[in-house]
C-alpha beads as a LAMMPS data file, in Angstrom:
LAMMPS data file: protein, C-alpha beads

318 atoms
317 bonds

1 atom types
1 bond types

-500.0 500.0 xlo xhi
-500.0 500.0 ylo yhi
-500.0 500.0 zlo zhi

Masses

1 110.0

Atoms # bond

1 1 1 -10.760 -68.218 170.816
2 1 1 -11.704 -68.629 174.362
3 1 1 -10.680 -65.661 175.164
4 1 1 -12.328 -64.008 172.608
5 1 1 -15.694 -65.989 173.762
6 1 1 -15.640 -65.109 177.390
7 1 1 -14.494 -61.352 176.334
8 1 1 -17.628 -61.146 174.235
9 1 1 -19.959 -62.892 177.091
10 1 1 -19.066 -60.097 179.587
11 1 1 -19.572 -57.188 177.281
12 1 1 -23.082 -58.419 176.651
13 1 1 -23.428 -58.847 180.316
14 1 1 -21.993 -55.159 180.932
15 1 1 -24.810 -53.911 178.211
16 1 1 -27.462 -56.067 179.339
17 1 1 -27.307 -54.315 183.095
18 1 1 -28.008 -50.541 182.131
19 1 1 -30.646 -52.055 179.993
20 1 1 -32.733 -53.252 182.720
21 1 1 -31.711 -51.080 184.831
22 1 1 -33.157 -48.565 182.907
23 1 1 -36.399 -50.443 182.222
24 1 1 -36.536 -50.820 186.150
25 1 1 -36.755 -47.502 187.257
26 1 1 -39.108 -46.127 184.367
27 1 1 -41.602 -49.377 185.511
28 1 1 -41.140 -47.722 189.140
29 1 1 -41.370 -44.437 187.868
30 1 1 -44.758 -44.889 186.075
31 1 1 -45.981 -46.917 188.756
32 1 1 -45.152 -44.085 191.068
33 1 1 -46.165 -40.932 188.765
34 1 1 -49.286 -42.737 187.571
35 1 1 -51.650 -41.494 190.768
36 1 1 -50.492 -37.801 190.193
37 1 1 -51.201 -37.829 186.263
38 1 1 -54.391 -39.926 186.915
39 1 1 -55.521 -36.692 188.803
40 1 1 -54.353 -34.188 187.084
41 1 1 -55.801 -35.827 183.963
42 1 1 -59.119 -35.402 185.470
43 1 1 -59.069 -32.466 187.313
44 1 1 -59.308 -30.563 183.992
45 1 1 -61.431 -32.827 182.597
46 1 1 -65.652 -31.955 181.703
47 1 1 -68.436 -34.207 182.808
48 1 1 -68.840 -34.842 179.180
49 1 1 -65.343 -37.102 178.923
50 1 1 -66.083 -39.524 181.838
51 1 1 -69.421 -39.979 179.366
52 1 1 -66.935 -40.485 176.068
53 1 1 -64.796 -44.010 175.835
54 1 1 -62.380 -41.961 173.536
55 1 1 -60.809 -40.028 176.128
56 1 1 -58.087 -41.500 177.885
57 1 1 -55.298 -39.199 179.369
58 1 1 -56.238 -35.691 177.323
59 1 1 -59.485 -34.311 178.123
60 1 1 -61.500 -32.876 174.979
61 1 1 -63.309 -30.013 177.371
62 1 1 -60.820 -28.250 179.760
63 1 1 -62.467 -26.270 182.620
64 1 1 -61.194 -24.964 185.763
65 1 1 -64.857 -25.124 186.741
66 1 1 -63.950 -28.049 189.172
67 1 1 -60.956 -26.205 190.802
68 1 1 -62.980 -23.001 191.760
69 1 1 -66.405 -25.414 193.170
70 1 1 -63.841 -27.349 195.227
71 1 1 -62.084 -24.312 196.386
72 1 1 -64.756 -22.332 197.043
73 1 1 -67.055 -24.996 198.834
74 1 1 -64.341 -26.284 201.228
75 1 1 -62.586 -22.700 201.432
76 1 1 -59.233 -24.180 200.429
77 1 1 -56.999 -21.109 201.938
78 1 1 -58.484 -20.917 205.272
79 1 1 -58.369 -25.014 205.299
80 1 1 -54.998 -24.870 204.000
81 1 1 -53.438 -22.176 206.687
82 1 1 -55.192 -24.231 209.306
83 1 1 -53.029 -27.425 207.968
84 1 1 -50.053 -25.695 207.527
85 1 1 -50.336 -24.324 211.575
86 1 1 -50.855 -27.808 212.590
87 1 1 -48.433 -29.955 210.393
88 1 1 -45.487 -26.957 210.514
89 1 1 -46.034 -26.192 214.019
90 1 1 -46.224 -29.708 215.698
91 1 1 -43.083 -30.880 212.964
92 1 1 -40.793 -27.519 214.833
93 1 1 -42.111 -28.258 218.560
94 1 1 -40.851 -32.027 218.546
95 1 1 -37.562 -31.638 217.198
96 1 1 -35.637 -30.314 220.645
97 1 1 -38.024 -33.218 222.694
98 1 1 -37.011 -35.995 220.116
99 1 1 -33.452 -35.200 219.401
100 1 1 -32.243 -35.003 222.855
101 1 1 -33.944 -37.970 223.797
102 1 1 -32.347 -39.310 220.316
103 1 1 -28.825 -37.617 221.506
104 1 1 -29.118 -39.533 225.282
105 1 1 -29.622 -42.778 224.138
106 1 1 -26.796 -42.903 221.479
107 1 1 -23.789 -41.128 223.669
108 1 1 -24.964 -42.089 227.341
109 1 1 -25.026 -45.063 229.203
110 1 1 -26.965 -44.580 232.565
111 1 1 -29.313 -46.694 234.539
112 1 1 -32.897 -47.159 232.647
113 1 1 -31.376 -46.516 228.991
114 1 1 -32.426 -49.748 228.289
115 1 1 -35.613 -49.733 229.495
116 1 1 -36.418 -46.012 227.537
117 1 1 -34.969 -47.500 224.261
118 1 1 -37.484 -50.366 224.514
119 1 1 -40.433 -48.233 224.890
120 1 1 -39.333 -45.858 222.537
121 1 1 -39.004 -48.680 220.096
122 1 1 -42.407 -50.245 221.357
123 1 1 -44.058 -46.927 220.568
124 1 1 -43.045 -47.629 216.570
125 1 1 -44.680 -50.803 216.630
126 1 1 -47.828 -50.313 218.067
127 1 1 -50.550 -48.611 216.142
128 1 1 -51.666 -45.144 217.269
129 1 1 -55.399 -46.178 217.208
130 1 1 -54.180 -48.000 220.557
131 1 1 -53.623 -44.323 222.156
132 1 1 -56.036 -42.410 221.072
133 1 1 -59.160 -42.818 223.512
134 1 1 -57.015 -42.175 226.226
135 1 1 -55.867 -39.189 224.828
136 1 1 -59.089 -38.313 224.178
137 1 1 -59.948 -39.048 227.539
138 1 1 -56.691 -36.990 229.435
139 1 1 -56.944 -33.485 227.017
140 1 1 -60.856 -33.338 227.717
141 1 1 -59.859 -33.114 231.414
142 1 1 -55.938 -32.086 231.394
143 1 1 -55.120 -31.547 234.797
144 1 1 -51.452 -30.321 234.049
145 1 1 -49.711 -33.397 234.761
146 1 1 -51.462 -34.194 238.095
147 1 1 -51.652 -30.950 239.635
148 1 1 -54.889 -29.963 239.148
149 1 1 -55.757 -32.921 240.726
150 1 1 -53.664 -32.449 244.022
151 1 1 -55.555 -28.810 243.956
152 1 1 -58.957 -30.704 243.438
153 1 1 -57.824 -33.449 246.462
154 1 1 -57.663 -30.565 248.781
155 1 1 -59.765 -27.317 247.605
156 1 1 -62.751 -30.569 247.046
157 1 1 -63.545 -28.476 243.904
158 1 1 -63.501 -29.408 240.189
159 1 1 -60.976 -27.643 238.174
160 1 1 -59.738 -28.935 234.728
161 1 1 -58.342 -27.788 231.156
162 1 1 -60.306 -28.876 228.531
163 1 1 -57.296 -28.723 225.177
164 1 1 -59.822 -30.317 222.722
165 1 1 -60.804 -28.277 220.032
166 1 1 -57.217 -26.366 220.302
167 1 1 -53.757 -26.795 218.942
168 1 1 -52.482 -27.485 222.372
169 1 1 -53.675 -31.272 221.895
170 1 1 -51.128 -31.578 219.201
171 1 1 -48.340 -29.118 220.630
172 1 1 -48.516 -30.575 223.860
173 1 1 -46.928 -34.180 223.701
174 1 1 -45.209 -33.015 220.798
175 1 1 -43.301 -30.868 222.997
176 1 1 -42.899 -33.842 225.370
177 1 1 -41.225 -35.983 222.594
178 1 1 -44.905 -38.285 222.711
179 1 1 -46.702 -37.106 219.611
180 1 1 -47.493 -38.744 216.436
181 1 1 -44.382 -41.370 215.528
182 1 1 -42.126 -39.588 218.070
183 1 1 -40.980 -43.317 218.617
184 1 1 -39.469 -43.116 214.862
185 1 1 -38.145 -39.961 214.986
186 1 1 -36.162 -40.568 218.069
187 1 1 -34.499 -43.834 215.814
188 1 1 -33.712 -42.331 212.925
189 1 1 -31.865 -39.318 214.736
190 1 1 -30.467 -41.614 217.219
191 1 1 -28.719 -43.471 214.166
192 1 1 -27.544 -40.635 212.809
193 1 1 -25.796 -39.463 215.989
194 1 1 -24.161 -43.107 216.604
195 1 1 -22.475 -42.439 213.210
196 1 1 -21.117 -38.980 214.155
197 1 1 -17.148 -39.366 215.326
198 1 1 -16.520 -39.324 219.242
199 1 1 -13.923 -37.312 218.940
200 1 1 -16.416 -34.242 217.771
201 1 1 -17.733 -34.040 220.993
202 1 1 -14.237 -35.080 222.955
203 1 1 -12.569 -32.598 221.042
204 1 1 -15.730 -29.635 222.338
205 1 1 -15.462 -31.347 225.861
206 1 1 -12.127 -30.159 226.278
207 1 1 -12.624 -26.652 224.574
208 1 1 -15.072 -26.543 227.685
209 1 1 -17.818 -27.069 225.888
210 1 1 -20.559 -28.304 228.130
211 1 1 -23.561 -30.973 227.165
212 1 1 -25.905 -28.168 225.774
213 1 1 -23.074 -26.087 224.116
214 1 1 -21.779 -28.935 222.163
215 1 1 -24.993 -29.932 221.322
216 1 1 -25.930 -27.388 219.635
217 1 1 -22.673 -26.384 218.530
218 1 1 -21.632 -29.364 216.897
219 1 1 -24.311 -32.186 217.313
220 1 1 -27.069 -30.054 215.511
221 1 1 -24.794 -28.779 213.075
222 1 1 -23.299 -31.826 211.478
223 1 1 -27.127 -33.585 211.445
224 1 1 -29.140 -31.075 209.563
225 1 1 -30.373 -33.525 206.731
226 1 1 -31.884 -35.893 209.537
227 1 1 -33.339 -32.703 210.837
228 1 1 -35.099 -31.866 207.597
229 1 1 -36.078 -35.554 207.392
230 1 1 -37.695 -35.854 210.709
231 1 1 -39.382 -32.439 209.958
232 1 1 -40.672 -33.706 206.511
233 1 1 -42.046 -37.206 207.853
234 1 1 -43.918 -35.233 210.777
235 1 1 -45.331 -33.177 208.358
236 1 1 -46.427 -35.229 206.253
237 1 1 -48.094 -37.219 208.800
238 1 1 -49.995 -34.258 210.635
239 1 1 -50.789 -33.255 206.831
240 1 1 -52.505 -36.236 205.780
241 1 1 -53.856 -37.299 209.123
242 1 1 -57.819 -36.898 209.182
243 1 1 -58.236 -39.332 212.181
244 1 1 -56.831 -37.194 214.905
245 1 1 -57.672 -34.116 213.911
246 1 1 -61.440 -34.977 213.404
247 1 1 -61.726 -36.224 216.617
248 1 1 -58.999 -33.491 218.320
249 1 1 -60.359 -30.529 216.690
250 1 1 -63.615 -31.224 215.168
251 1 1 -64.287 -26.996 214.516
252 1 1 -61.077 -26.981 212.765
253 1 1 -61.066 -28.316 209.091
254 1 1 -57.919 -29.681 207.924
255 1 1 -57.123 -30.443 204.269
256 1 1 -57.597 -34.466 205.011
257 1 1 -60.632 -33.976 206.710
258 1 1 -62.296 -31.694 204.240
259 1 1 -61.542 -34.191 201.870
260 1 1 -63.051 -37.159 203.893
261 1 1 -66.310 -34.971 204.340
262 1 1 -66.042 -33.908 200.859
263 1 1 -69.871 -34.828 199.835
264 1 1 -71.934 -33.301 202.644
265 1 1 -69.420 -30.076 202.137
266 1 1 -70.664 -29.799 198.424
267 1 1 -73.571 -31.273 198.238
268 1 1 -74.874 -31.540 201.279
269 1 1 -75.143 -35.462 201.105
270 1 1 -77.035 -35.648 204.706
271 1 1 -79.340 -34.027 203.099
272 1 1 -81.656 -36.993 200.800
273 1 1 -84.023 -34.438 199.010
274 1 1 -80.413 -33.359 196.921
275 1 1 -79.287 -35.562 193.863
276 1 1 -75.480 -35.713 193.808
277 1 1 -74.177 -36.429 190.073
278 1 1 -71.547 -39.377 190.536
279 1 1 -69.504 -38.375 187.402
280 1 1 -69.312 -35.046 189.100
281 1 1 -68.524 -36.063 192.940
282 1 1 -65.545 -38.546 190.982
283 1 1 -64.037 -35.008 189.338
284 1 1 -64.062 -32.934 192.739
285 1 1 -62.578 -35.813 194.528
286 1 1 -59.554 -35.876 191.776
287 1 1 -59.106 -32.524 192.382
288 1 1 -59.490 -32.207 196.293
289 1 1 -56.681 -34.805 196.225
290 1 1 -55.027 -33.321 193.666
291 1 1 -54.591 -30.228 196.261
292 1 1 -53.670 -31.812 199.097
293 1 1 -50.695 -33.141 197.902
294 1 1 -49.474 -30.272 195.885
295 1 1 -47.966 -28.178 198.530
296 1 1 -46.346 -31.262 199.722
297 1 1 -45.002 -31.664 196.276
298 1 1 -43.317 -28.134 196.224
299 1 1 -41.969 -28.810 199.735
300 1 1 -40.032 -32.339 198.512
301 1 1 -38.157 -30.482 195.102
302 1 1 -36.799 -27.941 197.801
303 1 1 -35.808 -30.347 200.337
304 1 1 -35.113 -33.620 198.367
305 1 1 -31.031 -33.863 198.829
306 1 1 -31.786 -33.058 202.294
307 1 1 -34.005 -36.086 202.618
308 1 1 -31.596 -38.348 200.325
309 1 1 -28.509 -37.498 202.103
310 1 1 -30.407 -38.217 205.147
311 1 1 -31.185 -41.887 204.281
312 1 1 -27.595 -42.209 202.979
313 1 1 -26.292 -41.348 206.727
314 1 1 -29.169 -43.093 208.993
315 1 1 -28.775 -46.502 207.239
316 1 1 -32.303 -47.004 206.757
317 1 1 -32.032 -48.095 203.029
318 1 1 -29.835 -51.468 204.746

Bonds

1 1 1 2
2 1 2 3
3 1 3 4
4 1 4 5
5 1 5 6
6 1 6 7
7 1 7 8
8 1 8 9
9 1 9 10
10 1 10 11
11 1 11 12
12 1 12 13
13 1 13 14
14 1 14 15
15 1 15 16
16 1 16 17
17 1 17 18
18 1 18 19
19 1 19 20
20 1 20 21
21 1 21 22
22 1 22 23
23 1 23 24
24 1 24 25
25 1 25 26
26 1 26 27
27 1 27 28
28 1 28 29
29 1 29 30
30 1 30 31
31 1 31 32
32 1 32 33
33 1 33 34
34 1 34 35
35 1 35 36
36 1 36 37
37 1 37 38
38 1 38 39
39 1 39 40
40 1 40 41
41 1 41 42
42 1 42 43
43 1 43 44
44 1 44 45
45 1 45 46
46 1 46 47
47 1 47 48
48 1 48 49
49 1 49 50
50 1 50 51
51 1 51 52
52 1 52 53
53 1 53 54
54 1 54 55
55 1 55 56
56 1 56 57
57 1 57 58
58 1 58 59
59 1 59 60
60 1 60 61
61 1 61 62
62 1 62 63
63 1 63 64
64 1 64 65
65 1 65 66
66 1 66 67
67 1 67 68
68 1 68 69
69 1 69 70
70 1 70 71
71 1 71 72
72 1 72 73
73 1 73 74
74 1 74 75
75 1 75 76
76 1 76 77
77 1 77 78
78 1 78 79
79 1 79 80
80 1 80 81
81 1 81 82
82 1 82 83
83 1 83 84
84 1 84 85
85 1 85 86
86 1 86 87
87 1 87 88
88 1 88 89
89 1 89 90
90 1 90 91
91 1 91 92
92 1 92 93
93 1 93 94
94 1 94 95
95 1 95 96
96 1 96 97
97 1 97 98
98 1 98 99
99 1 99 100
100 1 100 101
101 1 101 102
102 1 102 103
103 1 103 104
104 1 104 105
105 1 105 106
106 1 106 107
107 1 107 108
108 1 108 109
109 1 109 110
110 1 110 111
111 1 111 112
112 1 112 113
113 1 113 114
114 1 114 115
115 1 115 116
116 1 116 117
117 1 117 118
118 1 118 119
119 1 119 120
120 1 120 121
121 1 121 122
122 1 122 123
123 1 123 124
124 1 124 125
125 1 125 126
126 1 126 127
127 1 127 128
128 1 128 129
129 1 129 130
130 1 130 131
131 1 131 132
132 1 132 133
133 1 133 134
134 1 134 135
135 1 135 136
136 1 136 137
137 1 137 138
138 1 138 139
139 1 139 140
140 1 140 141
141 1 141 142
142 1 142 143
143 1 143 144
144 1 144 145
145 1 145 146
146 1 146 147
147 1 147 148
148 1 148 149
149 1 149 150
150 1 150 151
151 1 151 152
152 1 152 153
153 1 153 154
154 1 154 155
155 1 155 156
156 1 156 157
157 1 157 158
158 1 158 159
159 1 159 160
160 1 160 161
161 1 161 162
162 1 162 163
163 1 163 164
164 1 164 165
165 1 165 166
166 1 166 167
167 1 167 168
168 1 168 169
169 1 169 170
170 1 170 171
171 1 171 172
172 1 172 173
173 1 173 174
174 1 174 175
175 1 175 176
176 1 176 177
177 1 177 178
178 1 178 179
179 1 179 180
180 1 180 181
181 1 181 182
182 1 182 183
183 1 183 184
184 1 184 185
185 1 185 186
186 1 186 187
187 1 187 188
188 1 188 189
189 1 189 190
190 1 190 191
191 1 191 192
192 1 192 193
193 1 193 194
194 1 194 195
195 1 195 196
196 1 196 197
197 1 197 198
198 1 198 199
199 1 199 200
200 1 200 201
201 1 201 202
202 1 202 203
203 1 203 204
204 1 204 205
205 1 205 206
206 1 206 207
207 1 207 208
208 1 208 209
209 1 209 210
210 1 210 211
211 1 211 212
212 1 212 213
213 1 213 214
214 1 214 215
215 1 215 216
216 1 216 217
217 1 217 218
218 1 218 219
219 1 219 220
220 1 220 221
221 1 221 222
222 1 222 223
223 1 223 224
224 1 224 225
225 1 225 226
226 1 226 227
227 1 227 228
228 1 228 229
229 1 229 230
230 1 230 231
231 1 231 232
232 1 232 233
233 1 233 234
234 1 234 235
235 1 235 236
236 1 236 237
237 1 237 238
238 1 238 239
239 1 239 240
240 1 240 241
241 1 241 242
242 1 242 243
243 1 243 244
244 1 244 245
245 1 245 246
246 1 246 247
247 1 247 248
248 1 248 249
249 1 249 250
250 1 250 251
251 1 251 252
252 1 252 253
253 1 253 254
254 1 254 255
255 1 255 256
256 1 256 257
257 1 257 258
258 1 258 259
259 1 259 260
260 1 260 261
261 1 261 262
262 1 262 263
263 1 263 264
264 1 264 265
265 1 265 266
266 1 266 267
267 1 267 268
268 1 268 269
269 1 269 270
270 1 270 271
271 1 271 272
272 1 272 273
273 1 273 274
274 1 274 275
275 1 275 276
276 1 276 277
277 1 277 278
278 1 278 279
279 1 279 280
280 1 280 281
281 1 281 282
282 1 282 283
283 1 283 284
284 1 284 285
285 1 285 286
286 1 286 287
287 1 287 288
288 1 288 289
289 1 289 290
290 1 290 291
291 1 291 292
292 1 292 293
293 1 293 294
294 1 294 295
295 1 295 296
296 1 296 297
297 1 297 298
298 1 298 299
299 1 299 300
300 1 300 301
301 1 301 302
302 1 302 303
303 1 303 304
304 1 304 305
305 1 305 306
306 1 306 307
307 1 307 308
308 1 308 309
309 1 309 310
310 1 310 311
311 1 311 312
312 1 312 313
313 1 313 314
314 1 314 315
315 1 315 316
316 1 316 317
317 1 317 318
């Protein structure tokens, strides 16, 4: 008989498990998916539903009539190429910079490591905000890492670069292994190459493979999801970012900072002779959001077991 109870207590505990298991991840999953039906509920949605109390989720008037005013005032394609040059572009440059900076740190020990692992670790922690003016400061008068300068010293003339307004500000110290969260980057594909076997590389060593060659023969090669993760997260970043683009390239729209200027783009909002309907301005924002993060979207169902198997290997779900 008490056998019998204690056989019976851990099959209910066995069913009770999947149960709320289950009821776990569809909370998560509606708390996650909410945002995206929220706009596309009202991206296809009429003035005249925000004005009816019946309408929750299905709109009664469907128009695309909010698609093509937002697409046409912010001119969504040339906006959208620009942010695709920026975010793809920077995400390729850093890769080489970060990963063999990543690569160093996890298989050598030489004088400084420790010192380079702090900063590159300090760099995560401190907001970017705390960079940015002198950034600013050094692309409006880039002297190509002190030379122009030394030429200056002597010639006593003024020369200088000025890489604002130009892709260069971002390409720049990505290419350095300095950009946006190159502190991160540099961790997650340092973990990943602790976790690769020594005897890879021992075994290319005596092939006579040298540090480049096995590199890229057999480093690069047996980390491509935390490749395509890196690449993701710094494209994602550079996408949504309106900050430093606004102030790096102000004649350059991005997606993020169309959307921040949304109001004077449509309606011209500076402008206090023109009356902006609110039940309007709330539909174009819904949709202006709503195509930001679509391409993003498309990118993650084609890249997703990268991303997962990349977590899996760097540890950083512990």
């Amino acid at each position: 008989m008490h056998y019998k109870l204690k056989r019976t207590v851990f099959d209910f505990r066995r069913c009770l498990w999947p149960i709320f298991r289950t009821a776990l991840l569809i909370g998560l999953g509606y708390i996650i998916l909410y945002p995206i039906m929220y706009m596309i509920s009202m991206s296809f949605r009429g003035v005249e539903d925000l004005y009816n109390p019946t309408v929750n989720w299905v709109p009664i008037h469907y128009t695309f009539d909010n698609f093509k005013r937002v697409v046409e005032g912010i001119d969504y394609f040339r906006v959208l190429t620009n942010t695709a040059i920026l975010s793809v572009g920077v995400s390729v440059i850093l890769l080489p910079a970060c990963s063999l900076v990543a690569y160093s740190l996890a298989r050598f020990h030489y004088r400084g490591r420790t010192i380079i692992l702090a900063a590159v670790l300090l760099t995560i922690v401190v907001p970017m905000g705390f960079f940015t003016s002198a950034q600013f400061l050094n692309f409006s008068h880039f002297s190509m890492f002190g030379i122009l300068d030394m030429v200056n010293a002597f010639s006593g003339k003024n020369f200088s670069i000025n890489l604002i307004d130009s892709l260069a500000s971002f390409f720049v110290p990505a290419a350095l292994g300095i950009g946006v969260r190159s502190g991160l980057y540099i961790y997650i594909l340092m973990q990943t190459f602790k976790g690769l076997p020594k005897e890879l590389e021992e075994a290319a060593y005596i092939d006579g493979c040298g540090f480049i060659k096995t590199f890229t023969k057999i480093i690069i090669p047996s980390s491509v999801p935390s490749f395509v993760t890196v690449f993701l997260f710094s494209l994602v970043w550079h996408w949504n970012d309106y900050q430093l683009s606004s102030m790096f390239m102000p004649n350059h729209r991005t997606l993020a900072s169309s959307i921040k200027s949304l109001g004077s783009i449509l309606y011209g909002a500076i402008d206090p002779s023109v009356l902006i309907d609110s039940k309007q301005s709330v539909l174009d924002n819904q949709v202006a959001c709503l195509l930001l993060i679509v391409p993003l979207l498309v990118i993650y169902l084609f890249t997703q077991r990268f991303f997962t198997d990349s977590i899996e290997r760097t540890g950083l779900v512990e």
